[in-house]
C-alpha positions as CSV (number, residue, x, y, z in Angstrom):
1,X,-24.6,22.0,-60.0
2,X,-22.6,20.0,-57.6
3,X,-22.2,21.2,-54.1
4,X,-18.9,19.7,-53.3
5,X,-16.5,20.4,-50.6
6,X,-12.7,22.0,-51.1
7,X,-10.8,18.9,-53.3
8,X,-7.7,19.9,-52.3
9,X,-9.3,19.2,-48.5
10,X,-10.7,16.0,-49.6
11,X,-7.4,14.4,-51.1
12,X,-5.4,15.1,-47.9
13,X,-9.0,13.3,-45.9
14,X,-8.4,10.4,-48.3
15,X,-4.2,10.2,-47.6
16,X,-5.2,10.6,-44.1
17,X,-8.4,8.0,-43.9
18,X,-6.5,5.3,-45.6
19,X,-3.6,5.8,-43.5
20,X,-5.0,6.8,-40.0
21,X,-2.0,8.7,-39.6
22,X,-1.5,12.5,-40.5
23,X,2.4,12.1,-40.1
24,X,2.5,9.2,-43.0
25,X,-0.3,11.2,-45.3
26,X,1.9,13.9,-45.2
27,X,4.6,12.0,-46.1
28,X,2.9,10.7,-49.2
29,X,1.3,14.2,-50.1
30,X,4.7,16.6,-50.1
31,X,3.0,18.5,-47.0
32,X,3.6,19.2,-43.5
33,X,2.0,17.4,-40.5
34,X,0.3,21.1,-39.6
35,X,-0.6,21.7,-43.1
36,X,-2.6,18.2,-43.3
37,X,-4.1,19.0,-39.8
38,X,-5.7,22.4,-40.9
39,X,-7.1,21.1,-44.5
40,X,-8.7,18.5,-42.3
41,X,-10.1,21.0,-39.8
42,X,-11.5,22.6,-43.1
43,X,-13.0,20.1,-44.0
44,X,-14.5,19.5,-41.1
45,X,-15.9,22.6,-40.3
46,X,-17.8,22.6,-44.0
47,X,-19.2,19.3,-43.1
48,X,-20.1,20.3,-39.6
49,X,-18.8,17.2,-38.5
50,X,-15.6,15.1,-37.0
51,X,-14.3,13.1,-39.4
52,X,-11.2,11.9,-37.1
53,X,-11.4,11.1,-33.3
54,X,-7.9,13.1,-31.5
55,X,-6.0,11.4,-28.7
56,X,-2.7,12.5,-27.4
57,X,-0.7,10.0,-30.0
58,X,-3.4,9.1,-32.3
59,X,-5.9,9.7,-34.4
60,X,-8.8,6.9,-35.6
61,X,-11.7,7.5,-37.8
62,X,-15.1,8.5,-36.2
63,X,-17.8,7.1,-37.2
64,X,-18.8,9.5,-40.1
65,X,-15.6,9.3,-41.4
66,X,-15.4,5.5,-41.4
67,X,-18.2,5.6,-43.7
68,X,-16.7,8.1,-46.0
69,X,-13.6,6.8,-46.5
70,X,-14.4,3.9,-49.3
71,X,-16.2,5.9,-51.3
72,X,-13.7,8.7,-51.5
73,X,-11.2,6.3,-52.0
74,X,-13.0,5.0,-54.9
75,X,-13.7,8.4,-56.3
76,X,-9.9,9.3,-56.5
77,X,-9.3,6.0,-58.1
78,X,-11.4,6.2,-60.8
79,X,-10.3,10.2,-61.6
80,X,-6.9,8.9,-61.7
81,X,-7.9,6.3,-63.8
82,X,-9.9,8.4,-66.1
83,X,-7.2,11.1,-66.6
84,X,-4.1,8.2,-67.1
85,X,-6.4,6.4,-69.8
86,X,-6.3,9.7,-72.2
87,X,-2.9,10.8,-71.1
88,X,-0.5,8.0,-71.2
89,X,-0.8,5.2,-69.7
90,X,-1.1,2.1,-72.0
91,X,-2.8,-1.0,-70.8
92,X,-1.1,-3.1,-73.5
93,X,2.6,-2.5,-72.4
94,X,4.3,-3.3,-68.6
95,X,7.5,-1.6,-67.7
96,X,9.0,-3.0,-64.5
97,X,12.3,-1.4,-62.9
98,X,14.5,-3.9,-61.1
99,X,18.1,-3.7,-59.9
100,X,20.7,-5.2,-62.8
101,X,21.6,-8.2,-60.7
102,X,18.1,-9.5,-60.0
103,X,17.0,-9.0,-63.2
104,X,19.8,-10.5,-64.9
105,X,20.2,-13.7,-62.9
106,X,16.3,-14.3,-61.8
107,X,13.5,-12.3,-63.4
108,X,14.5,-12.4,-66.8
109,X,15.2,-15.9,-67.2
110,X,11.8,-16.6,-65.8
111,X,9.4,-13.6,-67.8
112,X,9.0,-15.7,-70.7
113,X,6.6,-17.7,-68.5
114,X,4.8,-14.2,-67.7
115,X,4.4,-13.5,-71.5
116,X,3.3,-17.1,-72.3
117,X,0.3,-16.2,-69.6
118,X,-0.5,-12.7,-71.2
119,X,0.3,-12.6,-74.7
120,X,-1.5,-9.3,-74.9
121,X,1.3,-7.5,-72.9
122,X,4.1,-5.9,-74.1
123,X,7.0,-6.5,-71.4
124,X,9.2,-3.6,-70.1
125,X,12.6,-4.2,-68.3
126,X,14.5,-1.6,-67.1
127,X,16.9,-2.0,-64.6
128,X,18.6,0.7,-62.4
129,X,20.0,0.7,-58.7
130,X,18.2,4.8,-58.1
131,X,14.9,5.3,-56.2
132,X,11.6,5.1,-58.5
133,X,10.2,7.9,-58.7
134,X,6.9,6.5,-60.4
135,X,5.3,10.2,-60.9
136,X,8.2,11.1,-62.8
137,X,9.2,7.6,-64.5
138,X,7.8,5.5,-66.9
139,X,7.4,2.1,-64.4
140,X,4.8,0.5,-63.5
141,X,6.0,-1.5,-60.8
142,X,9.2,-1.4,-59.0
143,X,11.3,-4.4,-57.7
144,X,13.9,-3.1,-54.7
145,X,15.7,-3.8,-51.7
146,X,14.3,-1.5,-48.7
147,X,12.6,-2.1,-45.6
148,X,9.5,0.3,-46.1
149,X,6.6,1.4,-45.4
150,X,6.8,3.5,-48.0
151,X,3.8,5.6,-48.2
152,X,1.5,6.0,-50.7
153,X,2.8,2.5,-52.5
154,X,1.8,-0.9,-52.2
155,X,4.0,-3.2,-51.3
156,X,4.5,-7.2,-51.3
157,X,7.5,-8.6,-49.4
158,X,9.5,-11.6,-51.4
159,X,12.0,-12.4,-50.1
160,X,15.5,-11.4,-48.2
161,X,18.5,-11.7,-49.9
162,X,21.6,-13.1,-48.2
163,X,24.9,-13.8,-48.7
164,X,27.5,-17.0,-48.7
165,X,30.9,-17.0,-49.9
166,X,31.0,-19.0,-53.5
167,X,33.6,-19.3,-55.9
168,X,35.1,-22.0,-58.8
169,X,36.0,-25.3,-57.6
170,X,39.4,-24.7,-59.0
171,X,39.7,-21.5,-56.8
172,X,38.9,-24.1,-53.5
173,X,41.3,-26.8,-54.0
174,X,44.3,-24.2,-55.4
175,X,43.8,-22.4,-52.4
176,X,42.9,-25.2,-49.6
177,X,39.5,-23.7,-48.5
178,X,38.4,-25.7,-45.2
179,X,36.9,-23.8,-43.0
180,X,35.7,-20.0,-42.7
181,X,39.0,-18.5,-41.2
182,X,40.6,-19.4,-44.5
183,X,38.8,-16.8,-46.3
184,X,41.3,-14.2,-44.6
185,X,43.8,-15.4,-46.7
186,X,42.7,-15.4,-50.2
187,X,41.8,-13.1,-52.4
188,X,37.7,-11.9,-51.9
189,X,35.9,-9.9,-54.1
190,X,34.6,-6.3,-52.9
191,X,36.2,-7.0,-49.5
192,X,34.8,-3.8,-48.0
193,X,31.3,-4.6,-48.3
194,X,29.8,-4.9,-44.8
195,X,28.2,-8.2,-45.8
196,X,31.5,-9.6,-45.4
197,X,32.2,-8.5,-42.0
198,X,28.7,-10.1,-41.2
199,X,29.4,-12.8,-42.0
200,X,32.3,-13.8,-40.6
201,X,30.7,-12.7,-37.5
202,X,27.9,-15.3,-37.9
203,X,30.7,-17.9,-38.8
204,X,32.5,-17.4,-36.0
205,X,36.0,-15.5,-37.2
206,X,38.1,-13.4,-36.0
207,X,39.0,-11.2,-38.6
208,X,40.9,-8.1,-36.3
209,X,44.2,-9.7,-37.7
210,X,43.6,-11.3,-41.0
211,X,40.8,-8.6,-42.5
212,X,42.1,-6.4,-44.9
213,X,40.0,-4.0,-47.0
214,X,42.6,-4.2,-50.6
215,X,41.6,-6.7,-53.4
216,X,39.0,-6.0,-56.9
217,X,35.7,-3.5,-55.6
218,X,32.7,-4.2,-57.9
219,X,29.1,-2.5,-57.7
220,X,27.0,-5.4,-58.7
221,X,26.4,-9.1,-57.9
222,X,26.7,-9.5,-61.6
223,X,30.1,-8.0,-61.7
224,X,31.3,-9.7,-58.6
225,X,29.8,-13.5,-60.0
226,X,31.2,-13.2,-63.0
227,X,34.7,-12.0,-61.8
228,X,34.6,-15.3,-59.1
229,X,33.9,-17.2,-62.3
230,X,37.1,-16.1,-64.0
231,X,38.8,-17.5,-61.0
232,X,39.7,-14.1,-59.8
233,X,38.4,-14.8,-56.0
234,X,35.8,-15.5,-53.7
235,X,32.5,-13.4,-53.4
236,X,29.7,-13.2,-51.7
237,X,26.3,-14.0,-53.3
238,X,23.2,-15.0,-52.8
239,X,22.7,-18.4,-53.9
240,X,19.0,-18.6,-55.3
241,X,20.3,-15.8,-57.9
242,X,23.0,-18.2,-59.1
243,X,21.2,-21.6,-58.8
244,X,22.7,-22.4,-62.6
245,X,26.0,-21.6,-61.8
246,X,25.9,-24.1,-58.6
247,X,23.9,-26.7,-60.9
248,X,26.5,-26.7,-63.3
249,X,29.5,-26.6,-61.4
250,X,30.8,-22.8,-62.6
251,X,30.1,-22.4,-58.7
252,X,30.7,-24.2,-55.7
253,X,29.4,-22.8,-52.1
254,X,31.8,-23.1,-49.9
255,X,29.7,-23.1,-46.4
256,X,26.3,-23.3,-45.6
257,X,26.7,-19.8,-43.5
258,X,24.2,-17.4,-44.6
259,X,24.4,-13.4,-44.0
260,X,21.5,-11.6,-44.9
261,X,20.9,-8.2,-46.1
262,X,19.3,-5.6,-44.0
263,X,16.4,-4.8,-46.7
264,X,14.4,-7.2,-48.1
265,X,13.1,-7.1,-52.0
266,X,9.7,-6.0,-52.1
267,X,7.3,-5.4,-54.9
268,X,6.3,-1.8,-55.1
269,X,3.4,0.3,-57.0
270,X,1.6,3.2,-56.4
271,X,-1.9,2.5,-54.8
272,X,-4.2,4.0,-57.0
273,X,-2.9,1.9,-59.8
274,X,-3.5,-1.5,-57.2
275,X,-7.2,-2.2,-59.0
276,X,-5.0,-2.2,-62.8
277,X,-5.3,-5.4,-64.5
278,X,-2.2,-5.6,-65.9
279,X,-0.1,-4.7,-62.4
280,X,-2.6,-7.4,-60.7
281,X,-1.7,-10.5,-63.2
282,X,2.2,-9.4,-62.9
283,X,1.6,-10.0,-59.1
284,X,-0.3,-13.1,-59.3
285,X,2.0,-14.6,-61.6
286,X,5.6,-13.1,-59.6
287,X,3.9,-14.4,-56.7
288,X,3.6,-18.3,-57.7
289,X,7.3,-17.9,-59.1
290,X,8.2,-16.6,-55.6
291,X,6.8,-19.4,-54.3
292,X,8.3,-21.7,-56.8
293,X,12.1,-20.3,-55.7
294,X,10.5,-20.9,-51.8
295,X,9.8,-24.3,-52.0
296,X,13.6,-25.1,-53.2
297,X,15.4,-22.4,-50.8
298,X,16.4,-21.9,-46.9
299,X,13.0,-21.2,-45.1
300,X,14.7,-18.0,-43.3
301,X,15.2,-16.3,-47.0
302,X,11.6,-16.7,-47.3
303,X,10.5,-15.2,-44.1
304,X,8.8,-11.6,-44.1
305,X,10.1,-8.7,-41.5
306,X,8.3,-8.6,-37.9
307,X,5.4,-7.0,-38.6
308,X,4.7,-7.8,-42.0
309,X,2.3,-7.3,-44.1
310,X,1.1,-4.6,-43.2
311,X,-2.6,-3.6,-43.5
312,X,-3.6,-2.7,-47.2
313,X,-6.1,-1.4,-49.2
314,X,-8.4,-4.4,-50.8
């Protein structure tokens, strides 16, 4: 018979261990700072030994605890795994949740290359603009704008997205587009957005007098290119999702002023599905196409948050 200590003690140690922080474990675990501090003290007092050193505004792992860690870590892993392989998770089949726009206009164009690499994988695309929820939802992996740490997830910054006025070449010359302040006077698309107040900032305008909030609202970059398209206005997109469109000529960018968003798009998974193979050869592989989209884009778009990465578990 095994003598082991309270579980329920143990998996708020290994939320606690991995992040050295009982504020962030019980973030990730549902519970409250107090209520993670007293399973620990459990826990402790059955061992008969500290498993955390206490200062004022931290905590670190003492010695003991440093040792424990890994292994505990590895335990939960492979009960989670164990438990997901006869319940449902199904190593032949990747579902990946993405916002519409970027996975209209970048990661479905490019997932055939993906499913060249592993023919064995069924690929997954669901797109939706609402926080995954991955103990509820069918995703894998997550693709969204946010600026983290979010805990209990891994996360992989890459890239920011940012903003630059674009519309048809028709559009320019009808209207006599020359310089930024001309924007005031023609018709924009989703003119409330913030972005657009950002960016006339970073250009330089004015736009007290000439910045009115009427004109077509959309929801989507999609929407909004496609409306600029139809000659309807000028919008604001990011140009690496609509390289084709400038290629082609559908698009023309009208300044080399960039406005970026305040989130960045980040890869996201939960960490006890990190070791997975199929979630680690979707990384590999979005990785090198990240880096693909870097070597042909503005440095800045490229460039992770202050602070970033973050430590993570190997």
């Amino acid at each position: 018979m095994r003598h082991l200590p309270p579980l329920a003690a143990v998996r708020v140690f290994e939320a606690a261990a991995r992040h050295e922080n009982f504020t962030q474990a019980a973030a990730e675990l549902g519970m409250t700072q107090a209520a993670v501090s007293y399973q620990i003290r459990l826990l402790e007092e059955r061992l008969g030994l500290p498993l955390f050193i206490r200062s004022k505004r931290r905590v670190t792992l003492s010695e003991p605890g440093r040792k424990v860690a890994p292994l505990v870590s590895a335990a939960f892993d492979g009960i989670s795994e164990a438990f997901e392989g006869i319940t449902q998770e199904d190593d032949g089949v990747l579902t990946i949740s993405t916002a519409q726009t970027f996975a209209a206009n970048w990661l479905a164009p490019r997932l055939g290359t993906f499913q060249i690499e592993r023919p064995e994988l069924a690929v997954r695309l669901h797109t939706s603009h609402t926080m995954v929820d991955f103990a509820r939802d069918e995703a894998d992996v997550a693709i969204r704008i946010g600026t983290g740490p979010w805990p209990g997830l891994c996360q992989h910054f890459l890239m920011r997205l940012a903003g630059t006025p674009l519309c048809t070449p028709e559009f320019k010359g009808r209207n006599d587009i020359e310089q930024p302040s001309d924007l005031l006077r023609v018709p924009r698309l989703s003119p409330q957005d913030a972005l657009w107040r950002q960016w006339f900032e970073v250009a330089g305008v004015d736009t007290r007098d000439g910045d009115h909030s009427g004109g077509i609202r959309l929801d989507t970059q999609v929407a909004e290119g496609n409306a600029a398209m139809a000659g309807h206005g000028v919008a604001l997109l990011t140009p690496l999702l609509w390289r084709p469109e400038l290629a082609s000529g559908r698009l023309v960018r009208l300044f080399d002023t960039l406005a970026f968003e305040q989130g960045s798009l980040w890869l996201v998974y939960p960490e006890h599905k990190r070791a997975r193979p199929k979630i680690r050869a979707f990384r590999a592989w979005l990785e090198r196409a990240v880096a693909e989209e870097a070597a042909q884009s503005a440095p800045e778009e490229f460039t992770p948050p202050e602070g970033w990465p973050p430590p993570e578990p190997q």
